[in-house]
C-alpha positions as CSV (number, residue, x, y, z in Angstrom):
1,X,-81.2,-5.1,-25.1
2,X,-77.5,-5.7,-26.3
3,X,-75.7,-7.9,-23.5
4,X,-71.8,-8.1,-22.7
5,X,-70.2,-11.7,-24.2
6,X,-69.0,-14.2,-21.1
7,X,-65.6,-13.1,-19.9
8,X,-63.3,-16.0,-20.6
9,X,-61.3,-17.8,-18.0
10,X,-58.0,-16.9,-19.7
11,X,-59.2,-12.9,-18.8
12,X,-60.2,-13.9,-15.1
13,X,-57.3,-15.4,-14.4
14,X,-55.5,-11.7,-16.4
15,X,-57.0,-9.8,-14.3
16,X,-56.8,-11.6,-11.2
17,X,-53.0,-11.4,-11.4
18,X,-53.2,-8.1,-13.0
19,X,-54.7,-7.0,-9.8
20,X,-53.3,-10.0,-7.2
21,X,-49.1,-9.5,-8.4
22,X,-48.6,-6.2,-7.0
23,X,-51.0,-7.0,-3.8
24,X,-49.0,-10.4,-3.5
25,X,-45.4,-8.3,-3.4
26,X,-47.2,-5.7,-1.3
27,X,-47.6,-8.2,1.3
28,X,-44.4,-9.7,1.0
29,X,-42.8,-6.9,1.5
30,X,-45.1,-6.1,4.8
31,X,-44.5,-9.2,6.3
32,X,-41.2,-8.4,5.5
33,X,-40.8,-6.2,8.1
34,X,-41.8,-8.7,10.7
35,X,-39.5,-11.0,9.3
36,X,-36.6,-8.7,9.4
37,X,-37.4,-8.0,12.5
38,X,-37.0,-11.8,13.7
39,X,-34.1,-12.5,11.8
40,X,-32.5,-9.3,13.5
41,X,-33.8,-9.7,16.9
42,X,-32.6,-13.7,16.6
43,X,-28.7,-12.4,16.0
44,X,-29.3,-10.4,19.0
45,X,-30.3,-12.9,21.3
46,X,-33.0,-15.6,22.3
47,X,-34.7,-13.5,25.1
48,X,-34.8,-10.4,22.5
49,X,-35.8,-13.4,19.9
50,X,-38.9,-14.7,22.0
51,X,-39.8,-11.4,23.4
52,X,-40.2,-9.9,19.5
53,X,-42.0,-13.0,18.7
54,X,-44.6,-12.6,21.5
55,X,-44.8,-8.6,20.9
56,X,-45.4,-8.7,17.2
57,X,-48.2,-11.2,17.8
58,X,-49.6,-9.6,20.5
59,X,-49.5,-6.7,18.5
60,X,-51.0,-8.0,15.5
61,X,-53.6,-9.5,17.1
62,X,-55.7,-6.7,18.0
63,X,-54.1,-4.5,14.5
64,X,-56.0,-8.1,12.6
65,X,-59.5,-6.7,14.5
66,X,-58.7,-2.9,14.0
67,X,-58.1,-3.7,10.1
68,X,-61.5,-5.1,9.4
69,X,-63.0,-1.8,8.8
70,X,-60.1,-1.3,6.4
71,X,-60.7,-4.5,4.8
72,X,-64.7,-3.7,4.8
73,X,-63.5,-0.3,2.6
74,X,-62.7,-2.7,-0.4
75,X,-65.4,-4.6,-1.8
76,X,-67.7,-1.5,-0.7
77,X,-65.7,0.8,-3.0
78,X,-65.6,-2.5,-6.1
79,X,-69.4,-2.8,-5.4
80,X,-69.9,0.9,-6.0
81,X,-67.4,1.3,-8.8
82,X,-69.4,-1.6,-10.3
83,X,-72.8,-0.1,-9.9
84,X,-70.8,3.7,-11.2
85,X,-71.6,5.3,-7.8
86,X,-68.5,7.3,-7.3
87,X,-69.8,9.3,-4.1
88,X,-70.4,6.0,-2.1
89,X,-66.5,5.5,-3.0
90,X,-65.8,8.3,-1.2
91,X,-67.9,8.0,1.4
92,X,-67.3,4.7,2.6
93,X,-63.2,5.3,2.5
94,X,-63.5,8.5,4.7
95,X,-65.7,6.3,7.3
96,X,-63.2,3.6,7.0
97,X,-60.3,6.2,8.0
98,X,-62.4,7.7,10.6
99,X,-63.6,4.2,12.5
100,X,-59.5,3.1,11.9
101,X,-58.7,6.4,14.2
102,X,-61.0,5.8,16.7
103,X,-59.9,2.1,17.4
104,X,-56.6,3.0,17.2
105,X,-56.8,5.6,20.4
106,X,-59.3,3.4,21.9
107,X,-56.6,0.3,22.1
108,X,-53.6,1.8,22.9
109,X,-53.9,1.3,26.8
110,X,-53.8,-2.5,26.1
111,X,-50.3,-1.7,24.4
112,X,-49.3,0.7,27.5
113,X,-50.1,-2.1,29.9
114,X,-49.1,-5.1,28.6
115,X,-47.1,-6.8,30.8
116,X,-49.0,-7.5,34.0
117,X,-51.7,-9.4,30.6
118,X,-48.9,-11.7,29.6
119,X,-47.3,-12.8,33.4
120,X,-51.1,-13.6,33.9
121,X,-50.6,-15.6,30.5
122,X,-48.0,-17.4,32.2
123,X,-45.5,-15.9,30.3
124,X,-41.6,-16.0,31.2
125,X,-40.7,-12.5,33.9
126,X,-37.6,-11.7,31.2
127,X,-39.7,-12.3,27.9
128,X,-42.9,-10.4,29.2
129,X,-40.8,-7.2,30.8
130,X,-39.2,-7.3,27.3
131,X,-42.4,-7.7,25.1
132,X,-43.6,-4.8,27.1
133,X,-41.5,-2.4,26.2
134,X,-41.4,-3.2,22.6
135,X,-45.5,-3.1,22.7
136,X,-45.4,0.7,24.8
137,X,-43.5,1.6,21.6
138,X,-45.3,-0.3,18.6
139,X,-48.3,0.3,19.4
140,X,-47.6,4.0,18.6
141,X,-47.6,2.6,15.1
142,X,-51.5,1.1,15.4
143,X,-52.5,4.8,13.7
144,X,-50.6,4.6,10.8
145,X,-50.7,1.2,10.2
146,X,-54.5,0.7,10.0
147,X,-54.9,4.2,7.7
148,X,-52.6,2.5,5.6
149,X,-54.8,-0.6,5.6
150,X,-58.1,1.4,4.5
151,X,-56.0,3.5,1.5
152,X,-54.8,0.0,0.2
153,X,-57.9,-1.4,0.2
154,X,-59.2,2.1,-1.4
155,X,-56.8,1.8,-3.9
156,X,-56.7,-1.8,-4.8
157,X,-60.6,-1.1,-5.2
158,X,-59.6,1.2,-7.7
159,X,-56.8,-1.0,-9.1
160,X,-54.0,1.1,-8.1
161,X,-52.0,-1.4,-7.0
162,X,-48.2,-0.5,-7.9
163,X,-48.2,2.2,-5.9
164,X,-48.6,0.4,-2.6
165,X,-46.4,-2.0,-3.2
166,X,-43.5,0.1,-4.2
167,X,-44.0,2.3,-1.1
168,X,-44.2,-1.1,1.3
169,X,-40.8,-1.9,-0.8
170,X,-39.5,1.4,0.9
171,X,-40.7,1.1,3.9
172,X,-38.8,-2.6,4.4
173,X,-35.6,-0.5,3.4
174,X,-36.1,2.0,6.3
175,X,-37.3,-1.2,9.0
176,X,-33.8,-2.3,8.4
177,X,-31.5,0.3,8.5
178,X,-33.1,1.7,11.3
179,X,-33.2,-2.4,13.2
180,X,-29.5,-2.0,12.5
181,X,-28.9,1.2,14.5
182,X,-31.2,0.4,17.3
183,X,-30.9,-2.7,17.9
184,X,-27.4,-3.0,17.8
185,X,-25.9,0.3,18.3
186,X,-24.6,0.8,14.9
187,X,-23.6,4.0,13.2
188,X,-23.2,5.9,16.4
189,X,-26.7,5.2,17.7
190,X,-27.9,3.8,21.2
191,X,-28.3,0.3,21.7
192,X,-32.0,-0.5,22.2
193,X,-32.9,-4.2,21.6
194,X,-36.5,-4.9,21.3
195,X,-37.6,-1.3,21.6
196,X,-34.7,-0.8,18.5
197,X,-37.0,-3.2,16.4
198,X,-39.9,-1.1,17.8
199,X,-39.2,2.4,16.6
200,X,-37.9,0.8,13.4
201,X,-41.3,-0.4,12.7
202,X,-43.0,2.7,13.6
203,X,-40.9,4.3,11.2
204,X,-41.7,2.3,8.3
205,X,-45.3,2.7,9.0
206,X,-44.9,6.7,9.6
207,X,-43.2,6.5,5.9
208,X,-46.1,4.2,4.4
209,X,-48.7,6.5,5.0
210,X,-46.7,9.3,3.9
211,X,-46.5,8.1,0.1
212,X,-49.8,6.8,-0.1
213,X,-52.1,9.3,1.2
214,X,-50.6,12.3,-0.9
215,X,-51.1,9.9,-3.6
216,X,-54.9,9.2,-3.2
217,X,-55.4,12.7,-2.8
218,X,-53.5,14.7,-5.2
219,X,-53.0,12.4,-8.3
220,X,-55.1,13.8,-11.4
221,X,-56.9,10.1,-12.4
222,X,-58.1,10.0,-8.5
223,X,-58.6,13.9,-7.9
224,X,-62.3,13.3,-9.0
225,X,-63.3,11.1,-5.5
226,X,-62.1,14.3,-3.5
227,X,-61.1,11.8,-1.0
228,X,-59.8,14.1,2.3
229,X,-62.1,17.0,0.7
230,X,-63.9,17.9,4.0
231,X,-62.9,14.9,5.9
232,X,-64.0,16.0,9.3
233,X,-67.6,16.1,8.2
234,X,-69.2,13.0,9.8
235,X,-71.6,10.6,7.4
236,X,-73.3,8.3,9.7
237,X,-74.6,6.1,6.7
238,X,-71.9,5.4,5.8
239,X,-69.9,5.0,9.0
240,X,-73.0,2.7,10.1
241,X,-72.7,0.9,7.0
242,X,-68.6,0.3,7.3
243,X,-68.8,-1.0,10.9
244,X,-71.4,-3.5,10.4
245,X,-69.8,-5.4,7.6
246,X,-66.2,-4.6,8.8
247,X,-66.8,-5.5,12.8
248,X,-67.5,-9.5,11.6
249,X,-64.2,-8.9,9.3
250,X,-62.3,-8.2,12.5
251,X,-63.2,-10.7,14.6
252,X,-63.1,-13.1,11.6
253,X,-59.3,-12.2,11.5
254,X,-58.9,-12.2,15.0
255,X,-60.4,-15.3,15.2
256,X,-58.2,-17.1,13.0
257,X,-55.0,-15.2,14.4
258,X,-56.4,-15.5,18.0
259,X,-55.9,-19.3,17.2
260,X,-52.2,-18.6,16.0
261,X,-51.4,-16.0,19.1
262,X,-53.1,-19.1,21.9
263,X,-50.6,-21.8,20.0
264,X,-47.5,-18.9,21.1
265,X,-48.9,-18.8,24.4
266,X,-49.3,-21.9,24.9
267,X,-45.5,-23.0,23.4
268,X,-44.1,-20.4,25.4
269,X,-45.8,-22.7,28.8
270,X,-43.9,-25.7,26.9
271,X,-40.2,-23.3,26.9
272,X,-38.6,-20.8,25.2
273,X,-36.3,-22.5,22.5
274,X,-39.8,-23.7,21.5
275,X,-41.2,-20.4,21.4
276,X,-38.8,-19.5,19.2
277,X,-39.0,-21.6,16.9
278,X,-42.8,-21.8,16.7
279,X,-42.2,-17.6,16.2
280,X,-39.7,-18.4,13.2
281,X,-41.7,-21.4,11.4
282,X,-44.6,-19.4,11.6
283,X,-43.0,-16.5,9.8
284,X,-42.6,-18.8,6.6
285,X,-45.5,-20.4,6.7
286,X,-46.8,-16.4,6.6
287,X,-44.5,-15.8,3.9
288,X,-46.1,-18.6,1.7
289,X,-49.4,-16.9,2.9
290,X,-49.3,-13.3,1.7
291,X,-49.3,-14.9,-1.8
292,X,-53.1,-16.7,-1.1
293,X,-54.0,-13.1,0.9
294,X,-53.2,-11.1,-2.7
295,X,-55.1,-13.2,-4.4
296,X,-57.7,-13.2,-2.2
297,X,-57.5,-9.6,-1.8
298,X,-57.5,-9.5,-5.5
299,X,-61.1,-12.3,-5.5
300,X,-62.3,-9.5,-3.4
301,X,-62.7,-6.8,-5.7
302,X,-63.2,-8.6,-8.9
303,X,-66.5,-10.2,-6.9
304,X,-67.2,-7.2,-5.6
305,X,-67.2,-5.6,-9.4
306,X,-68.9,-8.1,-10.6
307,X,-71.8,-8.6,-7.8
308,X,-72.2,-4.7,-8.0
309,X,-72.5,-5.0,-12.1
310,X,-74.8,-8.1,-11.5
311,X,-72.3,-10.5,-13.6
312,X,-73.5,-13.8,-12.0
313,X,-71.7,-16.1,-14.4
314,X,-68.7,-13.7,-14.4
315,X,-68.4,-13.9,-10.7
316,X,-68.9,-17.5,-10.7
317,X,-66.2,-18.0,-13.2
318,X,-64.0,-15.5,-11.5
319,X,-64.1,-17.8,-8.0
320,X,-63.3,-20.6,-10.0
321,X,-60.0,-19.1,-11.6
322,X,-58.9,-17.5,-8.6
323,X,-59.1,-20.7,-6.2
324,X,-57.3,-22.7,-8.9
325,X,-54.6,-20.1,-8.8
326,X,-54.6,-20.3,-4.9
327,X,-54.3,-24.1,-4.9
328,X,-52.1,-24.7,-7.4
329,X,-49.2,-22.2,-5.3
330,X,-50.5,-24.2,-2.3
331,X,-49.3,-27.2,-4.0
332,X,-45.5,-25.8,-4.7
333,X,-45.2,-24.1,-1.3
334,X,-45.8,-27.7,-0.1
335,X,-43.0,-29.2,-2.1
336,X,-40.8,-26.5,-0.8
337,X,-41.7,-26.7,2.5
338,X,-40.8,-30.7,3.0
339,X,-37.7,-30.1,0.9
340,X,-35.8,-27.2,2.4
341,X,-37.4,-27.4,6.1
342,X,-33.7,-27.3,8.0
343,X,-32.1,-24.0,5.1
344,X,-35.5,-22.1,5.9
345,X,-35.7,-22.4,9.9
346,X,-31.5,-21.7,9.9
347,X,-31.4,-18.8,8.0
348,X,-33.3,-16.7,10.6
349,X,-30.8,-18.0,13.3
350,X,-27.1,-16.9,14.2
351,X,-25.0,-20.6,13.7
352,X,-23.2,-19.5,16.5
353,X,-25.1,-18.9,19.3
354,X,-25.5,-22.3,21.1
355,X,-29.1,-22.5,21.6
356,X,-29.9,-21.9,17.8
357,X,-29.0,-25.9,17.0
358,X,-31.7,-27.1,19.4
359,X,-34.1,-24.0,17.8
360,X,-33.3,-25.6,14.0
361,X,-34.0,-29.1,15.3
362,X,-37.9,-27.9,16.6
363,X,-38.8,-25.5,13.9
364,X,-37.6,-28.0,11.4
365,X,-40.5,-30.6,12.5
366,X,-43.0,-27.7,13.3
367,X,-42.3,-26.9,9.4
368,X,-42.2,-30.2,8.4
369,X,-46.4,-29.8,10.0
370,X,-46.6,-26.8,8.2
371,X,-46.9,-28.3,5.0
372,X,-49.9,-29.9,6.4
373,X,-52.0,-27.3,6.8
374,X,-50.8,-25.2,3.2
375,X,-53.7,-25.9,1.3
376,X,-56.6,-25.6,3.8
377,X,-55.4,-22.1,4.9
378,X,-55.1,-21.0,1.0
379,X,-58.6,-22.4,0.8
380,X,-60.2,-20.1,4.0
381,X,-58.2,-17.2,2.9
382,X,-60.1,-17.1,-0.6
383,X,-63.1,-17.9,0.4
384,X,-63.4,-15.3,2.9
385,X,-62.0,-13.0,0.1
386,X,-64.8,-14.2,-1.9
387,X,-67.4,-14.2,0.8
388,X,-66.3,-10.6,1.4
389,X,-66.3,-9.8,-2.2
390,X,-70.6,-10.6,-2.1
391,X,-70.2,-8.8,1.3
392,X,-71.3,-11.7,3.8
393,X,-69.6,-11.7,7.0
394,X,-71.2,-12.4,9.5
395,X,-72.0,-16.2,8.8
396,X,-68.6,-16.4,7.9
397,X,-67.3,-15.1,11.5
398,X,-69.6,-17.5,12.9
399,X,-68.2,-20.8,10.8
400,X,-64.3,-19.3,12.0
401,X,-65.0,-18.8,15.4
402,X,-66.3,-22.5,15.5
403,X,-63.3,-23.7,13.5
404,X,-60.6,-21.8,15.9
405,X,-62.2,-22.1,19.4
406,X,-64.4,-24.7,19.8
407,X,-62.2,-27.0,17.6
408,X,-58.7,-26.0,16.4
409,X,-57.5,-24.7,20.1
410,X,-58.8,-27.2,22.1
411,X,-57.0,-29.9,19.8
412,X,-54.1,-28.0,19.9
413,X,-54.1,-27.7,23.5
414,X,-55.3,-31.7,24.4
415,X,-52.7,-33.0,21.4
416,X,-49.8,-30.8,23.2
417,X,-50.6,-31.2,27.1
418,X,-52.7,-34.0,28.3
419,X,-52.0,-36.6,25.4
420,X,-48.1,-35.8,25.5
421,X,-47.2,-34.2,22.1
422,X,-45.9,-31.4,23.3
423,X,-44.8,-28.7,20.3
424,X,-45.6,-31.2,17.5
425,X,-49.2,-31.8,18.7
426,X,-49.4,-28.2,19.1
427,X,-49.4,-27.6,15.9
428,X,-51.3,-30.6,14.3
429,X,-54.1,-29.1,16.7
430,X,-53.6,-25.9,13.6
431,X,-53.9,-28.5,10.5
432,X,-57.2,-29.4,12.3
433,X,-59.1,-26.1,13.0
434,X,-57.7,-24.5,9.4
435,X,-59.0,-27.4,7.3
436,X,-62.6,-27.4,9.4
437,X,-62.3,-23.8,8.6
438,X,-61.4,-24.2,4.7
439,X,-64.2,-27.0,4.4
440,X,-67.3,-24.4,6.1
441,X,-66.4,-21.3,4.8
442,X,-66.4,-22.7,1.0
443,X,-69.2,-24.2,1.1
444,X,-71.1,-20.8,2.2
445,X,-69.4,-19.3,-0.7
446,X,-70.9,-21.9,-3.2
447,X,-74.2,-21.5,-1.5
448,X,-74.3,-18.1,-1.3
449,X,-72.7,-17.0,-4.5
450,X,-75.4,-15.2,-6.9
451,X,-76.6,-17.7,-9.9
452,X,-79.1,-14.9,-11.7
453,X,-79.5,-12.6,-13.3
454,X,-76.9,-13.7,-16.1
455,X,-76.2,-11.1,-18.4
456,X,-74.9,-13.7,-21.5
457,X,-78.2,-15.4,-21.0
């Protein structure tokens, strides 16, 4: 029997980036719209500011759980593209678009009565009344946003990657013009505030899923997977199949930004200039992060290919390149990030407004402590990727919950409160439970990562 020569490093890393560069812009662009959203709610005012700030989290908290049957949809479709199984592509999307629509429904009340959730958070009266109202309206958007999240998983499976990033491209154009109008009461329109940046970000979600889903159904190369062809028909396989590897993705993610929404709770107990600026260093740290996510994204289905072809030494090889990619971005975001701390907090702030000097002043050490933690969160981020790409998950949610909970918040909280930090030991507490995380998780990759059979043996 004829066997397939090694694939070289120099093609890994190809088709990493082949695969990773539009995923990487894809989630630029995403986080994009949370980040105009800031910078826009920040000219408004500080309440607005810290209200948006403590809404979006909220909000993408429970969208982080909702998503991990989207992000279970992508090395199932890899792993059956690599074993040639093109119904199990199809039939694992449709279930990952059905469980998206039930949690969606299911969650909404959460959204609806938000407020009374946060005052028992100890959260400012003005900040949670405001948050409120921006979650009533956002959380409209949960639908959309998570069946976008399974049809970019479907399609980066599939390697059809420009398209989603040229439609998340558009939909940052329409988050801004329509932040403009509503939140300010340009061009005629009423002036809305925090439920302005709201419906603008409903919008841009509406306007995702309305490029990508005629796409996956109705383009000729993709016409073959019959993708919506009787949709309502249930498959309990495969929905059973879905939920149990994508429910330990959920709570993975939610574990890890259940750690990031407890340090905003708990700034917001230390003031409000300090949740703001917490809210804005954390955007660029998130900027820096959507690069390791596409790559990891990317990790995802070339180890799911390659574990459903039974390429051990190709997988192996694969990990390699991508975490050397990861790491060696990690090490330039961390250049960046001690050498242009004060220009990178500013920019989201209006110089004028009086409070934003004591803002750049916080955010620029908080910053300064995000360089910290740059290259453990690359390394969790891939090796869950990878982890996900050999489809184990539930391990992994274990080793997470351990490295948030039991050991990243509770340092965060006795660094900040009792021994006297305050914001700064805050967020040391992070550098702590992301590099516990990092060390755990990669080691279960190397252990668990297939050795045999080799096809170049």
């Amino acid at each position: 029997m004829t066997t397939a020569p090694p694939i070289s490093l120099a093609a890994h890393a190809r088709a990493v980036l082949v695969l990773g560069l539009p995923l990487i812009g894809s989630h630029l662009a995403q986080m994009a719209l949370h980040v105009t959203d800031t910078v826009m709610l920040g000219w408004y005012s500080v309440s607005a500011l810290a209200a948006g700030v403590l809404g979006a989290s909220s909000f993408f908290v429970i969208f982080i759980l909702g998503s991990g049957f989207a992000q279970a949809v992508m090395p199932m479709v890899a792993s059956a593209l690599g074993r040639g199984d093109e119904a199990q592509v199809r039939r694992d999307t449709r279930m990952g678009l059905w469980l998206s629509i039930g949690f969606s429904v299911l969650c909404y009340p959460l959204f609806w009565g938000s407020g009374p959730i946060l005052l028992a958070a100890r959260q400012p009266p003005e900040v949670a009344a405001l948050a409120q109202d921006f979650l009533r309206i956002a959380g409209l958007g949960m639908l959309p946003a998570l069946l976008v999240m399974v049809l970019k998983s479907y399609l980066a499976a599939l390697g059809r990657t420009q398209v989603v990033l040229w439609a998340t491209l558009a939909a940052v154009g329409v988050n801004i013009a329509v932040n403009w109008a509503l939140i300010f009461g340009n061009w005629g329109a009423p002036e809305l505030g925090v439920r302005g940046a709201a419906m603008a970000s409903v919008a841009a979600q509406v306007l995702t899923l309305a490029v990508l889903a005629p796409y996956a159904a109705l383009l000729p190369a993709l016409r073959r997977y019959r993708l919506f062809q009787r949709f309502w028909r249930p498959d309990p396989a495969a929905l059973r199949q879905v939920f149990r590897l994508g429910l330990p993705i959920g709570l993975t993610g939610l574990a890890e930004s259940g750690l990031f929404q407890a340090s905003a709770l708990m700034m917001g107990w230390i003031g409000t200039r300090e949740l703001a600026a917490h809210g804005i260093a954390l955007e660029v740290c998130a900027l820096a992060f959507m690069v390791h996510l596409g790559l990891s994204n990317a990790a995802t289905v070339r180890t799911g290919r390659l574990e459903g072809a039974g390429d051990a030494r190709g997988l192996r090889d694969g990990a390699r390149v991508a975490i050397a990619l990861s790491a060696g971005f990690g090490l330039l975001v961390v250049a960046l990030f001690l050498t242009a701390t004060r220009p990178l907090i500013a920019a989201f702030l209006d110089a004028a407004n009086p409070d934003s000097a004591g803002i750049i002043a916080i955010g620029t050490t908080l910053l300064a402590l995000g360089a910290m933690f740059q290259m453990a969160d690359a390394t969790q981020v891939m090796a869950l990727g990878l982890l996900r790409g050999i489809r184990d998950t539930r391990v992994p949610l274990v080793l997470a919950a351990v490295s948030y909970w039991l050991i990243g918040i509770p340092a965060s909280y006795a660094l900040a409160f009792p021994l006297g930090f305050g914001a700064s030991g805050l967020w040391f507490g992070l550098v702590i439970g992301l590099t516990c995380a990092a060390t755990l998780l990669m080691l279960r990759f190397w252990h668990r990562a297939p050795r045999g059979p080799d096809p170049a043996a």
